[in-house]
C-alpha positions, 0 to 999 in steps of 0.5 A: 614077503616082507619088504625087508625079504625084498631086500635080502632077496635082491641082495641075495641076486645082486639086483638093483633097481631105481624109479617107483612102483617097481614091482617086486622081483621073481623067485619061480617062473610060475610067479610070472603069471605067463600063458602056457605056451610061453612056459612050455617055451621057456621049458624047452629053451631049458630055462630052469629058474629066472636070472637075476636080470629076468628076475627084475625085468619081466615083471616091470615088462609085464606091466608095459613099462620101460625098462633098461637092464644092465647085465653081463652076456650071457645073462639072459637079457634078451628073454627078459625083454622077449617074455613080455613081448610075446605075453603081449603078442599072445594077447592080441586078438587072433588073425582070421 
């Protein structure tokens, strides 16, 4: 997409952003590069597609960067900030 794209599809979610390098927002989940147990777990929590705050969020998260989000409850806050988290915890090495 174009960065004008960009823009009209933040518009479109209402999501904005402040700082540099922000790495554009979701449209799918599959854009999200997760492992497959984290996607079967999004599945089953019965997330269709990503909020405008999971959207933006968990790209920046995935990237190991601060974050602080700004949304209403109910807007899926939490999992923006847990996907990353448990995309990182899957890539530890495994106890024995």
């Amino acid at each position: 997409m174009t960065e004008r794209d960009w823009r009209i599809f933040k518009e479109d979610y209402n999501i904005t952003t402040k700082g540099g390098n922000i790495p554009p927002p979701l449209r799918t989940w599959s854009e999200a590069i997760l492992q497959k147990e984290v996607l079967e777990v999004i599945e089953s929590a019965g997330y269709k597609e990503p909020t405008p705050i999971q959207r933006q969020a968990i790209p920046i998260g995935l990237q190991n960067r601060d974050v602080i989000g700004i949304a209403e409850t109910g807007s899926g806050k939490t999992a923006a900030f847990l996907i990353p988290l448990l995309v990182w915890i899957q890539s530890l090495p495994k106890i024995e």
